[in-house]
C-alpha atoms as one frame of an Amber mdcrd trajectory, in Angstrom:
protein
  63.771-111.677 110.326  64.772-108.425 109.074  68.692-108.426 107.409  69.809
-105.542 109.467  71.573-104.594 112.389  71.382-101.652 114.815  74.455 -99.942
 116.103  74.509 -99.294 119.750  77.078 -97.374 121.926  77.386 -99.035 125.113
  75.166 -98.123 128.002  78.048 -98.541 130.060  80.034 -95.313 128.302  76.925
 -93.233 129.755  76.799 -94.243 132.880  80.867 -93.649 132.998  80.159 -90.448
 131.421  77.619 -89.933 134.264  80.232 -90.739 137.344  82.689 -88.694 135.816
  80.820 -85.695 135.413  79.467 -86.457 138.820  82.787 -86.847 140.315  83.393
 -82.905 139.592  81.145 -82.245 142.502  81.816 -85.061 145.358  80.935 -84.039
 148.875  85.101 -82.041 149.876  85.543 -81.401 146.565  85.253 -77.626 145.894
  83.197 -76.011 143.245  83.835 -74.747 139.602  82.669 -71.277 140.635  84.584
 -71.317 143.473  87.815 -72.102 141.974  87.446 -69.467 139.473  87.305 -65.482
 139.305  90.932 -64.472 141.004  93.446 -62.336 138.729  95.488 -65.301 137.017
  95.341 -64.644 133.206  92.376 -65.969 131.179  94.354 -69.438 129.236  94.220
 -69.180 125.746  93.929 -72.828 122.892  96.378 -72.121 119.693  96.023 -75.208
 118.794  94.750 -79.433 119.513  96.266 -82.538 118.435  94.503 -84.784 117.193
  93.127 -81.308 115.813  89.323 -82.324 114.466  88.277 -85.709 116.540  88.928
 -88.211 118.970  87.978 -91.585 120.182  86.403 -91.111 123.943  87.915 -92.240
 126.717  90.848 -93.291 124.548  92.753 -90.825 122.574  95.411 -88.709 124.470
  94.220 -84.827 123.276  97.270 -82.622 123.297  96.191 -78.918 124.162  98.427
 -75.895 123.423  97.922 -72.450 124.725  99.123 -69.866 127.333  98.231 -69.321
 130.436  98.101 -72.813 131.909  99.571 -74.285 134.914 102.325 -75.488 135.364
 100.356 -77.740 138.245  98.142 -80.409 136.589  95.445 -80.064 139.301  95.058
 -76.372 138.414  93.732 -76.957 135.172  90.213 -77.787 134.086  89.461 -78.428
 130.719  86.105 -79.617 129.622  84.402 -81.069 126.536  80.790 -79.892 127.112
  79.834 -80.492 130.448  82.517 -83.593 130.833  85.477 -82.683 132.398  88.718
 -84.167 131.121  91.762 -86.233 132.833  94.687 -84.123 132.978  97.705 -86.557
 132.271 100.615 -83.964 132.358 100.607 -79.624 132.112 103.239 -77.255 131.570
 102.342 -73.512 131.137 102.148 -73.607 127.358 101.048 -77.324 126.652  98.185
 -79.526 128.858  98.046 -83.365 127.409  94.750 -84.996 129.028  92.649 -88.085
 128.213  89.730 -87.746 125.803  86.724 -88.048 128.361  84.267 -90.445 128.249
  80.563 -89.161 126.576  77.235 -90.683 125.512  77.242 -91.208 121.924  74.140
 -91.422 119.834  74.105 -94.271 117.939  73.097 -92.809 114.883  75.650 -90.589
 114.249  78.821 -92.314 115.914  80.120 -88.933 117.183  79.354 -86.025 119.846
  80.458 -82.550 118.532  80.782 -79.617 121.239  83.730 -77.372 122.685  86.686
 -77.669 124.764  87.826 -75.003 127.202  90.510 -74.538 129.648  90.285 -72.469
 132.866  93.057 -72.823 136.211  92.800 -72.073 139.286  91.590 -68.739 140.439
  91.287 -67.371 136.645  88.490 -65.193 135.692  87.178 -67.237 133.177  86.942
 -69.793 130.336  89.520 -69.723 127.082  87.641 -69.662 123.945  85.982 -72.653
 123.312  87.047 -74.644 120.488  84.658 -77.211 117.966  85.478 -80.476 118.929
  84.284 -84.003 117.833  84.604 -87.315 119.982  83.971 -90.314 118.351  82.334
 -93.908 119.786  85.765 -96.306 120.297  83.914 -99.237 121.152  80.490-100.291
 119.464  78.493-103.449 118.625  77.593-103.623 115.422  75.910-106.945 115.045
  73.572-107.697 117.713  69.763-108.452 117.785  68.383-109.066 121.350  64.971
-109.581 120.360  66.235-112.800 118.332  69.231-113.307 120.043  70.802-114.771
 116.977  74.284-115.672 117.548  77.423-114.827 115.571  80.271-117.521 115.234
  83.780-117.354 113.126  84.115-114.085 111.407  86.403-112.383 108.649  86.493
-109.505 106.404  87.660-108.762 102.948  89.388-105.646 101.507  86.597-103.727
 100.776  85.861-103.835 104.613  82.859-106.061 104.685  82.241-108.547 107.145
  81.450-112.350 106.963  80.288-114.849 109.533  78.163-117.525 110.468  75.327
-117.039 111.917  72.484-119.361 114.435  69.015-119.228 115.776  69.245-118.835
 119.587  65.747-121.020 120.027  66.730-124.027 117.405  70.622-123.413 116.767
  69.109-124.116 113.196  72.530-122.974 111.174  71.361-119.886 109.219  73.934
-119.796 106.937  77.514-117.134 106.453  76.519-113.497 105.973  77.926-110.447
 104.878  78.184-107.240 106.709  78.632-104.078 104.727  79.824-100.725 105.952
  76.357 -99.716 106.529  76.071-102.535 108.648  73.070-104.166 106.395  73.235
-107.458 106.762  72.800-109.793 103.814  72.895-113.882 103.024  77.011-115.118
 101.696  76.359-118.713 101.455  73.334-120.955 102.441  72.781-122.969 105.252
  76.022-124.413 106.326  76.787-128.189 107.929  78.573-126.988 111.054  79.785
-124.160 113.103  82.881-122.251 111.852  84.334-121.412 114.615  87.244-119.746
 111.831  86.671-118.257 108.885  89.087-116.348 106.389  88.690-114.801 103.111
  90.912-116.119 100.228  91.996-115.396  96.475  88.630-115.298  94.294  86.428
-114.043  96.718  86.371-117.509  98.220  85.804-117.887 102.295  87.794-120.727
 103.553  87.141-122.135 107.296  87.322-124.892 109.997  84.721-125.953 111.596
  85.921-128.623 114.167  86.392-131.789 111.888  89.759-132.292 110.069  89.009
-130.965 106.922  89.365-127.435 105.672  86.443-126.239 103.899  86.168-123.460
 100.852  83.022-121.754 100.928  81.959-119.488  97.714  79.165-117.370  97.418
  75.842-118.818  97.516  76.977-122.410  97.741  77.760-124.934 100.472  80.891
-125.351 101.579  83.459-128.024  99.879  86.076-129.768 101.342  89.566-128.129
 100.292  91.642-130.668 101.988  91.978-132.973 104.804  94.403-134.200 107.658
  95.160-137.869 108.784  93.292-137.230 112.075  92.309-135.137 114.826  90.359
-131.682 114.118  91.422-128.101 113.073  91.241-125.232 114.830  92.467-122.165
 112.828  93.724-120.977 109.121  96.038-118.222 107.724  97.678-117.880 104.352
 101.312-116.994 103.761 102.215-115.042 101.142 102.693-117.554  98.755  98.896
-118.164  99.992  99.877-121.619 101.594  97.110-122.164 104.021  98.802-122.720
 107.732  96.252-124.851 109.866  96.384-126.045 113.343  94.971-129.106 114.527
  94.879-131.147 117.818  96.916-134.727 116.449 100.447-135.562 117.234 101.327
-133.444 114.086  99.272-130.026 115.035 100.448-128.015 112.304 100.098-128.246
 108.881 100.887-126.527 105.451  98.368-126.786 102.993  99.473-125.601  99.372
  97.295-124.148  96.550  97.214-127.905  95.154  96.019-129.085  98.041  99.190
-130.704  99.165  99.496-131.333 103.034 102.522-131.497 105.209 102.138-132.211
 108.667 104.912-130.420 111.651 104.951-131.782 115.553 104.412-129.911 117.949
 103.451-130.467 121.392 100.144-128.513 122.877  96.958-127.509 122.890  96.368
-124.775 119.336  93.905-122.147 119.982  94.663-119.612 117.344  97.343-118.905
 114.884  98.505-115.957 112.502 100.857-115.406 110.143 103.096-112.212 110.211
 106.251-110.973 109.428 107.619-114.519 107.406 107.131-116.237 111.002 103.785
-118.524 112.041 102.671-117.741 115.048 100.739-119.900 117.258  98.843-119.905
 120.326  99.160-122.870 122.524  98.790-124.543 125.977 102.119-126.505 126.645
 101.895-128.268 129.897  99.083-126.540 131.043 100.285-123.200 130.848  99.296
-120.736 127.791 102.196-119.262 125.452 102.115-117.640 122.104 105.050-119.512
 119.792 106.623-119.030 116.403 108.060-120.415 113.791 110.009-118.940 110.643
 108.240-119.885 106.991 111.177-121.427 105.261 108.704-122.876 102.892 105.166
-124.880 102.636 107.357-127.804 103.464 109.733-126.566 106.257 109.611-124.767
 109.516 112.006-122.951 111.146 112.984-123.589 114.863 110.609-122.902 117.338
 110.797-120.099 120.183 108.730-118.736 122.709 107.284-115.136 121.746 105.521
-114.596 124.707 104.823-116.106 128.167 101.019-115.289 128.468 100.366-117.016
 131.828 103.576-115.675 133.301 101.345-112.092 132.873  98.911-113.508 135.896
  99.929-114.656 139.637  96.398-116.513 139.577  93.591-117.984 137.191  95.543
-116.629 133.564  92.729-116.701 131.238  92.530-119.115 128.192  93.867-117.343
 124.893  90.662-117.552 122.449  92.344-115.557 119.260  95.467-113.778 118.176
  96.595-111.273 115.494  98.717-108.388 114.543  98.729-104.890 113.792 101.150
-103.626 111.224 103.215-102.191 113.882 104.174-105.033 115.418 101.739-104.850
 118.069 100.321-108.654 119.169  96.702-108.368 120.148  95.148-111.277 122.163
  91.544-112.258 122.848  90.989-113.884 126.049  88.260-114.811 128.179  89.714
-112.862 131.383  88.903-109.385 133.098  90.393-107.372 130.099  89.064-109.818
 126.753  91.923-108.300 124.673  95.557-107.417 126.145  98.490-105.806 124.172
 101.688-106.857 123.744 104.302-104.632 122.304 107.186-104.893 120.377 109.224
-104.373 123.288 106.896-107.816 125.209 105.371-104.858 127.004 102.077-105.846
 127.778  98.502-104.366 128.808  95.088-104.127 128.391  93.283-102.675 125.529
  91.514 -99.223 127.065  91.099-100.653 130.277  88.798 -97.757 131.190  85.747
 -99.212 128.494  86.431-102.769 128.868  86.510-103.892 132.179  83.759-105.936
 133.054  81.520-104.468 131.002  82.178-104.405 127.388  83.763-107.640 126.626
  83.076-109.700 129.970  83.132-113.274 130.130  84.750-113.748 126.926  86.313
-112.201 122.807  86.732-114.669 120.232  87.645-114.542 116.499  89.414-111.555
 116.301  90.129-109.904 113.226  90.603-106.459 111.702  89.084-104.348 109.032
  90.773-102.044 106.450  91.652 -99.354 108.125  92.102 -99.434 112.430  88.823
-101.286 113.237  89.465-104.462 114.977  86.352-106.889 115.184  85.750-110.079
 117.467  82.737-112.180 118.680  81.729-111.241 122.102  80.637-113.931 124.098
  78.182-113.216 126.960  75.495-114.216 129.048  72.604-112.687 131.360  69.529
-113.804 133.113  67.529-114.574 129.466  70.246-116.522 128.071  73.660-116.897
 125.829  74.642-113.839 123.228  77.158-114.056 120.707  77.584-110.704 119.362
  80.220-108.651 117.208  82.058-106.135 118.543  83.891-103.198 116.441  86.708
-101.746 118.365  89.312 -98.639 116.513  92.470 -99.394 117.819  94.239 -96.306
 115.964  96.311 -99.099 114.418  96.154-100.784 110.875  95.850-104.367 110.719
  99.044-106.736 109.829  98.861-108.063 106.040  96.224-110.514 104.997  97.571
-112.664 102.597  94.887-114.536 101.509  92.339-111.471 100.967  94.756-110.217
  98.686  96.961-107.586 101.149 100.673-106.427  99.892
């Protein structure tokens, strides 16, 4: 098996791109040419924000210029042939959505023009270079193997590790490393176990869980160790503080537990069902199903050996009149912003400072991208969030990792060494 992996923008995007382009010329809807070639001025661009690139189908493009309308469905602004959403106009400013394009997968990016023209105007302003950049894109996939990807992490130089299996066998093929060329490379040999979480610790040392109640250390090259253990039940998920405590959850009476760099454990009750936690901000956050009903907690870190009070964060099921979706990952950006991987129509929802709450670009991701289910997520070094997509078709299971820029950087990891 070759130790590479091919970068693919989603078929999906094109055939978007395809309808919306399409869409310009629906049976009713009038013509290009004919709405063009009255005696309104010609608009003129001064200037675009962002001014060099955008993601497509996700960045809000602000447009400044003379000549526009005042009327947002009297402008027509294009990027090549695809013609843009106009979100609001005024006669000096248009703001529209970045339209979705086919992106080659070598390159990551389309470059080509906008223009503006309005209703009844003679003609086109002068096009301006452009670039729109791929938002969405797997980077770890091969369908001819189907091998599958499990827990993942990354470190600060950006690089990726997770566990990989044979599709045919499930023979355990050991952690790997991802680098930013997206060569794939061995981490560790062949481990005992899937990890379903994985996180990258002081020394260059992975540490995980694995669905037993130890916590394992993995370092380069060698099979894992066990780091420390818990009177009973199994663990679920890791984070480090930063005093680099380890946080785990587990699924006894006491679910939460403090692990110190000497291996001390302290166990905490709490009541529920831990799917994912994260530590941000001085609090532990943790994602839970209390009495059948899914809810993201916290606690404030007093210390490895004490816990705050507990609170609700966030009612998750309260979001859905019907079916909520099981929460399969959490984290934060540095903003504030809660992300959370799901296994619902839109894998990954929002949730603001404010408890706002939505889906992330709703316009990529619905049932296509993500669909049935995002697990693991974690972020990069800069605003690229990552997650194992889990998916089926006719053939069989895939278990693939998805790159997503979310315009956001990623909350502090402790244990990688973040400030």
């Amino acid at each position: 098996m070759k130790n590479k992996t091919t970068v693919k923008v989603f078929t999906a995007l094109a055939f978007t791109a395809i309808l919306i382009f399409a869409g310009c010329a629906e049976e009713g809807e009038p013509s290009l040419d004919s709405l063009i070639g009255g005696n309104v001025p010609v608009p003129t661009i001064t200037g675009v924000a962002p001014s060099l690139e955008a993601y497509s189908g996700v960045t809000d493009i602000t447009i400044s210029g003379t000549n526009f309308s005042a009327n947002s469905a009297e402008n027509f602004v294009y990027f090549g042939a695809a013609r843009a959403t106009i979100l609001s106009a005024s006669t000096t400013q248009l703001v529209i959505k970045a339209p979705v394009v086919t992106i080659p997968a070598d390159s990551g990016f389309v470059e080509d023009t906008l223009k503006v023209t309005t209703l009844k105007s003679p003609g086109y302003s002068l096009p301006v270079k452009y670039r729109l950049k791929a938002a969405v894109e797997e980077i770890a996939t091969d369908r001819k193997t189907n091998n599958r990807w499990w827990g993942i992490c990354t470190d600060q130089l950006g690089n990726i590790y997770a566990q990989m299996t044979e599709k045919k066998s499930d023979k355990n093929l050991g952690i790997k490393k991802i680098d930013a060329g997206k060569v794939v490379t061995d981490f560790a040999p062949n481990q005992p176990g899937l990890f379903a979480s994985l996180k990258m610790g002081p020394s260059g040392i992975l540490y995980g869980t694995r669905g037993v109640r130890a916590l394992f250390q993995i370092e380069a090259g060698q099979a894992s160790k066990t780091f420390a253990t818990v009177p009973a039940g199994i663990l679920t998920d890791l984070d480090f503080d930063k005093n680099l405590n380890i946080w785990t959850s587990g699924t006894a009476m006491n679910s939460l537990y403090s692990m110190k760099p000497d291996k001390t454990v302290k166990g905490f009750p709490f009541t529920g069902e831990v799917s994912a936690i994260r530590v941000y901000d001085d609090y532990l956050y943790v994602a839970a199903k209390r009495d059948g009903s899914g809810k993201i907690f916290r606690f404030p870190i007093i210390s490895a050996d004490q816990l705050g009070a507990e609170e609700i964060y966030f009612d998750f099921d309260a979001q859905f009149t019907t079916f909520p979706p099981e929460i399969k990952g959490i984290n934060f950006a540095d903003d504030g912003t809660l992300f959370i991987a799901n296994d619902g129509e839109y894998p990954v929802y929002m949730v603001a400072v404010d408890k706002s709450f939505s889906p992330l670009y709703p316009d990529l991701t619905a049932g296509v991208v993500f669909t049935p289910e995002a697990q693991n997520i974690t972020w990069g070094i800069s605003d690229e969030m990552y997650f194992v997509k889990k998916s089926s078709d006719a053939d069989d299971e895939y278990r693939e990792i998805i790159k997503v820029y979310t315009g956001k950087q990623s909350a502090p990891y402790y244990g990688r060494g973040d400030l």
